[in-house]
N, C-alpha and C positions, 0 to 999 in steps of 0.2 A: 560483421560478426553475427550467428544466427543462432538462437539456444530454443531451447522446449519446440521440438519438431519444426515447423513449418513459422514461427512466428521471427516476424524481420528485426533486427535490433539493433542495425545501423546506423540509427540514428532517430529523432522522435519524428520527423516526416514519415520516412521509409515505417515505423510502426504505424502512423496513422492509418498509409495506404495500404498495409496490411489487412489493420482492422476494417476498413471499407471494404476490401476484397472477400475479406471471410464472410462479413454478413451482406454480400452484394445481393442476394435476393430481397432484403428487408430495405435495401438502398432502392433496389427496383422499382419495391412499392412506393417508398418513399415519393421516388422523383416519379412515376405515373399520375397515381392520384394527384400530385402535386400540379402535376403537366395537366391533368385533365383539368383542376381545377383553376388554372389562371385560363385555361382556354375556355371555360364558362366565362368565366368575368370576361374575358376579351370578346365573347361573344353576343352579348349582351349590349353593349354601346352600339353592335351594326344593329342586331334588332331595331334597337330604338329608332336608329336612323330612318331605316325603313319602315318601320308605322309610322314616324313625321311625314315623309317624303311621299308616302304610298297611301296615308291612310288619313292622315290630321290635316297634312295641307291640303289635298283634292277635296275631302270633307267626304270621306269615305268611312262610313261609319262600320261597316261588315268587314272591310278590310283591318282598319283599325282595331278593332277587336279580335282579330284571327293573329294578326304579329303581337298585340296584346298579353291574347294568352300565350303566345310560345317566350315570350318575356317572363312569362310565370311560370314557365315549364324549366326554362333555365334556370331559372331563379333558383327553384326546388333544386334541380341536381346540383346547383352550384353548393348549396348548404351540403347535401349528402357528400360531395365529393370533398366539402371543407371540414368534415368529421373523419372521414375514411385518409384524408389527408394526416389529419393530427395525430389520429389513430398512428396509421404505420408510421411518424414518426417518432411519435413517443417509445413504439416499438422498438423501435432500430437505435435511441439512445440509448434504451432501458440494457436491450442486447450487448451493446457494445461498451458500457460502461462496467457490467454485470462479468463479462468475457475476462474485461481488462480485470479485475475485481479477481476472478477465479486462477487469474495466470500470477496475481500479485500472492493471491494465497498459499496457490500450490508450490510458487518458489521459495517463501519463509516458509512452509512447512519440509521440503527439501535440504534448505539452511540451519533448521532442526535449530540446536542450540549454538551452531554458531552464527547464526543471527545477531545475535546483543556484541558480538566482537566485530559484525561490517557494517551495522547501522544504527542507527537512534531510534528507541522505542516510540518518540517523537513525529520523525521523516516517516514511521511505517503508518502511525497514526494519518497523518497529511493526506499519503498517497491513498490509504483504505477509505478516506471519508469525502476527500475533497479531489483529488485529481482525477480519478474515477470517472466519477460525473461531470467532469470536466470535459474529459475525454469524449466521453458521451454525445455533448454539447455540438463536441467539433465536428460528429457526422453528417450535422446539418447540411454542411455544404453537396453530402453526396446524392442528399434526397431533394430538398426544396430546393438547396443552392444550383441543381442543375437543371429544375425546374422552372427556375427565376432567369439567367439564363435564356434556355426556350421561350419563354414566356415574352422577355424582350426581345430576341431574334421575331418572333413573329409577329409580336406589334409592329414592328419599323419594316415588314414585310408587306403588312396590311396597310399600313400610311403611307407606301412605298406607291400602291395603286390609287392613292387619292391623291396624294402631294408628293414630290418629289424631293421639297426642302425641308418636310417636317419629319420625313424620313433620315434625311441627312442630321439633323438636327438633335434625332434621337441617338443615333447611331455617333455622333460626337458629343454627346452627352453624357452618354455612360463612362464612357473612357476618361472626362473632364475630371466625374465624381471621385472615378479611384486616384485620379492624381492628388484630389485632396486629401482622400483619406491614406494615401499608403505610408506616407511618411506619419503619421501618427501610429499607425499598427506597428511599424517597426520602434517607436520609441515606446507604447505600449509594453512591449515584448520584452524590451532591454530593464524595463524597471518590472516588469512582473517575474523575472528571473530572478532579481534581486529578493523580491519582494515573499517570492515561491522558498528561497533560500531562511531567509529569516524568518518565513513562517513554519516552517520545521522544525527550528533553533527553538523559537518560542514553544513551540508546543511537546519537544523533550523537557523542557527545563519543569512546561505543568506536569508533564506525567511523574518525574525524577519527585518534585514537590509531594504530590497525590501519593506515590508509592511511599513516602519518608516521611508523612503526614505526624505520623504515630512516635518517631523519633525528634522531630520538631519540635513534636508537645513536653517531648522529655527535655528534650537541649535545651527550649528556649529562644530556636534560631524560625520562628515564621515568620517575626515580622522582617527579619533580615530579607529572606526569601523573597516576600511579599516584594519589600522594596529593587529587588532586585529585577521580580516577575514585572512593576510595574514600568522602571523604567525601561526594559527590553518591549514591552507590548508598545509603549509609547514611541520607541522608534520604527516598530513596525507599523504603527498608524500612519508616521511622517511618510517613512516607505508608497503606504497605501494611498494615500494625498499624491502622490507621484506616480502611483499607476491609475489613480484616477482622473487626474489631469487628462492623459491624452485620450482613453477611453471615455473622457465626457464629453469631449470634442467629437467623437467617432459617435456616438449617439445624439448629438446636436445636428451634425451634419447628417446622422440617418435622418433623421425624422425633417430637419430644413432644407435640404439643397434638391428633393425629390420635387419639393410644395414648388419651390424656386423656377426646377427645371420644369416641373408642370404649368405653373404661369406665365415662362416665354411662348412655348410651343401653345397654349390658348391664344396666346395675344396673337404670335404669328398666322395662327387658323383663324382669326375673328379678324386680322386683315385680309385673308384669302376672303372670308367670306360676303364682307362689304363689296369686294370688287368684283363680287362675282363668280371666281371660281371654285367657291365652295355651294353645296347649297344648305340650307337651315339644318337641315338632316346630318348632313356632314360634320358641320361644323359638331355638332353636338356628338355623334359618334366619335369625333379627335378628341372632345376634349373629355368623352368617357375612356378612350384609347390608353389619354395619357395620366388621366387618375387612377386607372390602372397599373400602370405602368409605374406610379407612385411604391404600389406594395413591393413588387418583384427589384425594386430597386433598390428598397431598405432593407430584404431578405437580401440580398449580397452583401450591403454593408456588414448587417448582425451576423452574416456566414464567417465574411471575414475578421470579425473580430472574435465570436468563437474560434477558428481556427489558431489566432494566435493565443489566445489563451491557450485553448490544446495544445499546439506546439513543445506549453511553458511545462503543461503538465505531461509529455507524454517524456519530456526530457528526464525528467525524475524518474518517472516509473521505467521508463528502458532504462537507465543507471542503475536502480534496483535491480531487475532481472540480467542484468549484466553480473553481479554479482556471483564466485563463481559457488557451486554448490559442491557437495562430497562427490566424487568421480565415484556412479556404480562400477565405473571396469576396474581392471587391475587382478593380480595375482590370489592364487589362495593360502588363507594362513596355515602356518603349522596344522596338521592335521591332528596334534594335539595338546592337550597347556606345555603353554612354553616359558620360559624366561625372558621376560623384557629387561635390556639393558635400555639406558640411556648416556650417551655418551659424555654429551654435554655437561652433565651433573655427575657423574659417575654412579649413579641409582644404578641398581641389582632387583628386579623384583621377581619371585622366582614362586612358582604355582606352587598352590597347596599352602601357602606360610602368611602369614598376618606380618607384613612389613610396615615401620611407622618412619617418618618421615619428620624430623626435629629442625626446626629451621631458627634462626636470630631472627632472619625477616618473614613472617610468615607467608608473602608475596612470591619468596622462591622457591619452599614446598610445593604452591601454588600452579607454579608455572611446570614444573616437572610432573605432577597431576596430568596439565593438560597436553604435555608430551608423548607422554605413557599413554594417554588417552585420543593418541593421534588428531589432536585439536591445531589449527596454525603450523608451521612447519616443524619438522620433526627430523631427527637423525636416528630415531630407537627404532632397535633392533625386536624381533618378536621370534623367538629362536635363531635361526643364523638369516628370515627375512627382513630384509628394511621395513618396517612399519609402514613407510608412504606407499607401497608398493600395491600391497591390499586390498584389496575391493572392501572400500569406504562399509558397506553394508555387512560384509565380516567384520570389520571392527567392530562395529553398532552394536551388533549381535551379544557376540563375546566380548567385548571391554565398556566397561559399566562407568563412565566419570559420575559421580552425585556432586554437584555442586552445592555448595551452602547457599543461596538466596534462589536456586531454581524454584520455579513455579510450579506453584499444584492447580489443578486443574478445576474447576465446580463440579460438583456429582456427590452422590451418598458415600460414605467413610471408606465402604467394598471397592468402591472404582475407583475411587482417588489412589489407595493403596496399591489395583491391579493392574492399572496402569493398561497397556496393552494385551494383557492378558484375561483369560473370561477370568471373573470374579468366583473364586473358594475360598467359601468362608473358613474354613479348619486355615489354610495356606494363608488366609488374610492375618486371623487374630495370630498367628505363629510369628506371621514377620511383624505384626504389633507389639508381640511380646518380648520378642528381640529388644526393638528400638524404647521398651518401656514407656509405652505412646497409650498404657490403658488408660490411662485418665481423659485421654480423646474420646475412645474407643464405648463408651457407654454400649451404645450399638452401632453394629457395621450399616445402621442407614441413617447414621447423623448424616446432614446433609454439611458438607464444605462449600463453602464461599470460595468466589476467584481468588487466587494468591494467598486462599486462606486467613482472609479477612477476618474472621468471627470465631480464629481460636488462637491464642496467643505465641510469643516468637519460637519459646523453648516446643510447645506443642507441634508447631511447623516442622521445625526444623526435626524434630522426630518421626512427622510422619511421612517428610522427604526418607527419613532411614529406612524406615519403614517398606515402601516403596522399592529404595533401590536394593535390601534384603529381599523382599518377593519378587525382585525379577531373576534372583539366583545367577550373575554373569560368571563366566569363567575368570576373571579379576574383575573385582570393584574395587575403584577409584574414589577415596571420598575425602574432600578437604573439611579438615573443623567440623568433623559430627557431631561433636557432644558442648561445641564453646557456647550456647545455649543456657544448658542446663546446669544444675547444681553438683554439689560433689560426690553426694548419694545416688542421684542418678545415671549419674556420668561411670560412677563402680559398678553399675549394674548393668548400663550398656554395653562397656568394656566387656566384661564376663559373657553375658547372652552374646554377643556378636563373634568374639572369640570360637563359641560354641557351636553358635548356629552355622559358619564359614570354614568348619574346619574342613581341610582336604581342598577349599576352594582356596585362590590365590587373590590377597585384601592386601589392599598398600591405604595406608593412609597417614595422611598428613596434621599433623597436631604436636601440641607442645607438653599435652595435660601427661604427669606423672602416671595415673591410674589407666590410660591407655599405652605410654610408653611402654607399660610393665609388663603387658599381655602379650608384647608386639615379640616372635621367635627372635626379630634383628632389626635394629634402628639404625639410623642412616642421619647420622650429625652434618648438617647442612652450615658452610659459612660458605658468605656470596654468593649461593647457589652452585656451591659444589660439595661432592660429599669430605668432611675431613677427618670423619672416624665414624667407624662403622662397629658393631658390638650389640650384646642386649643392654635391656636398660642399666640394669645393675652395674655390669661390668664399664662400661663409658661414665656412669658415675663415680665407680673408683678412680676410673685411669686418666679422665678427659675435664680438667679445670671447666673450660669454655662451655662441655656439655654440662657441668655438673653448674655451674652460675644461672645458665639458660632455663633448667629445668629446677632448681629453688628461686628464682625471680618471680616463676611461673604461678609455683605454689605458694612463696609470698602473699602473693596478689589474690588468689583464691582464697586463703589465709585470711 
């Protein structure tokens, strides 16, 4: 399966080796500098040899000092190449963690608001902050990891021409080490899945918390919360005790079995060199050889343990981008306002008319909102086409859903309001005055908080009205606009919005008397089908069930 152009999503391997291939120039560098730079360090032990051999033993003072200095000349590049090293590959995580980052964005901003219906605001957290840079981590293997690699092919090339066994020796060494470590990577993996799982779990449940903060204070229920938040973290601890098990083994064994296998291959070369067929020089060039050989062989360990972390995290995020978004293609709508039916519910909404929407359970006004609003799958009809049919981007356009708990965005009062439109101010305070959102409104450059933190519920939720009044759709969709506010205000939404809409086509969904009463035709919902249809008036004379539903209502406002 392939989505957004050219990126692979068959799987989180097949992503990986995507993202290697797109930034393969920065892998390049990666693994050159890298390459150059174990090839200093490897070069560096024959130096030395040769000033032993050629300069210290004969007692060659001119000589000694001329391999001397080229020991210092290495030296120096060796440093330059081990910054130009860290360089591009800090490069090449930053790039590819940053890539993954803009393809996770640009797909939730395609997902638009139905987002919060295929994921956890939780899992999106996860993937934006930590699997990213996860991701990132795991390119290692493209740069150093194939550095390291070369870097041991040519040591055991160069011991190949001293010794023949300590060649051998290296060259079944390596292969030894992964045998220890691969069975810990794959158990690594199997509990970082887990562990990848539950740590999403946990970090929905803080944001649900953070977001409900305010409501908490009022119920009463934080410490519930609390207690619930703690004993979930604590099983994701246990979790974590279990993917750091085998990953502390996979770092014990980086850092010990390198020392390990560096101490045979000495011992073996300090028996050559006793009996002779080493000579002093030698001997100490093998054992610079294979302390070398020390680093390139803990950078594969740590490659491969980034990688399977990557794996854990790339698996999430190709899930995520698998997710499917609004199809641009498709047909075009009525060429102009139509009537939406909806089959399912038997809803009629018909342009130009303020239709309200009376439900028992307010869940299934609800859901016929987000039908009408070609949200999840749909049967509605939009003159005589299917809804689904549509080019996703004509709906957007012209059918307006406002949801009650949608988010407002940060920025001054004018851009909050204008949404994707340039900010006019005459057009801003109009749709203000509508949703009776002055009390916000002091000036159009209060600044608004994320989610509107810093101004209270009923004020929100007004200047969500607010909003979806200045975008003018050819229907707007809006569930519970005024369940907020008080009963004065709620009369004078009702009236301004009436006014301001007229000739436009408004369905909305609510229980409150004082908008039933403005609405041309109400649509009496039980179990989410329509069972009497009328204005308000008239369903109040004729309709028990609607007339119960709608003084319960006012009871309670009462």
């Amino acid at each position: 399966m392939r989505q957004h152009g050219d990126v692979d999503l068959r799987g989180p391997a097949r992503f990986l080796w995507w993202l290697g291939r797109s930034n393969k120039g920065r892998v390049g560098m990666g693994a050159l500098f890298g390459s150059l730079w174990f090839l200093s360090l490897a070069t560096t032990p024959w130096l030395l040899s040769q000033a032993i051999d050629h300069g210290l033993a004969p007692h060659e003072p001119r000589t000694l000092i001329a391999w001397a200095a080229a020991v210092l000349i290495v030296g120096a590049a060796s440093a330059g190449l081990g910054i130009m090293r860290h360089r591009s590959m800090t490069r090449l995580r930053m790039a590819a963690a940053l890539q993954t980052a803009d393809l996770v964005m640009s797909h939730a901003t395609r997902l638009g608001s139905a987002l919060p219906r295929r994921i956890t605001a939780g899992e999106v957290v996860t993937i934006g902050i930590s699997d990213v840079w996860t991701i990132g981590r795991a390119m290692n293997v493209g740069g150093v990891g194939v550095a390291s690699t070369l870097a041991i092919s040519v040591v055991a090339t160069i011991l190949f021409q001293t010794s023949h066994m300590l060649a051998a020796v290296v060259l079944i060494g390596v292969p030894v080490l992964a045998v220890f470590v691969g069975p810990l990577l794959q158990r690594g993996q199997k509990a970082g899945l887990v562990y990848r799982e539950q740590q999403g779990e946990l970090n929905t449940r803080l944001v649900d918390v953070l977001g409900g903060l305010r409501i908490l204070n009022g119920l009463g229920g934080k410490q519930t919360h609390l207690s619930r938040y703690d004993d979930q973290s604590a099983r994701l601890r246990d979790q974590g005790y279990r993917v750091g098990g085998p990953f502390s083994w996979i770092g014990a064994l980086g850092d010990g079995l390198p020392v390990v296998f560096l101490a045979v291959v000495v011992w073996l070369a300090a028996r050559l060199a006793v009996s002779g067929e080493l000579t002093v020089g030698e001997l100490v060039a093998v054992y610079g050889y294979t302390a070398m050989l020390v680093i390139p062989v803990n950078v594969l360990i740590f490659c491969s343990f980034d990688v399977t972390r990557g794996l854990v995290a790339a698996r999430r995020v190709v899930d995520f981008l698998r997710l499917p978004a609004d199809d641009p293609s498709g047909v075009p709508g009525p060429p102009h306002p139509a009537v939406l039916r909806d089959p399912e519910s038997g809803v009629v909404a018909e342009p130009g008319r303020l239709t309200a929407l009376a439900g028992s359970r307010p869940a299934d006004a609800a859901e016929v909102i987000d039908r009408l609003g070609g949200y999840g799958e749909t049967a509605v009809t939009w003159g005589d086409i299917p809804l689904a049919e549509v080019a996703q981007p004509e709906v957007r356009a012209r059918l307006l859903v406002a949801q009650p708990g949608a988010d407002l965005f940060a920025g001054e009062l004018r851009d909050v309001v204008a949404g994707r439109d340039d900010a006019d101010d005459e057009r801003v305070r109009g749709a203000i005055t509508t949703a009776v959102a002055h009390d916000v409104a002091s000036s159009l450059d209060r600044p608004i908080e994320w989610s509107g933190r810093n101004i209270s519920g009923g004020q929100r939720q007004r200047v969500r009205l607010a909003r979806a009044v200045h975008a003018d759709p050819e229907m707007l969709l809006a569930a519970e606009p005024t369940s907020a506010v008080d009963a004065h205000t709620e009369a004078a939404i009702a009236e301004r919005l009436t006014a301001a809409r007229r000739g436009r086509g408004t369905v909305v969904a609510t229980t409150s008397p004082v908008m039933l009463d403005q609405a041309d035709v109400v649509h009496y919902l039980v179990d989410g089908r329509v069972a009497a249809t009328g204005t308000h008036r008239s369903l109040l004379l004729e309709n028990p069930g609607y007339r119960a539903l709608v003084s319960r209502v006012f009871g309670e406002d009462a």
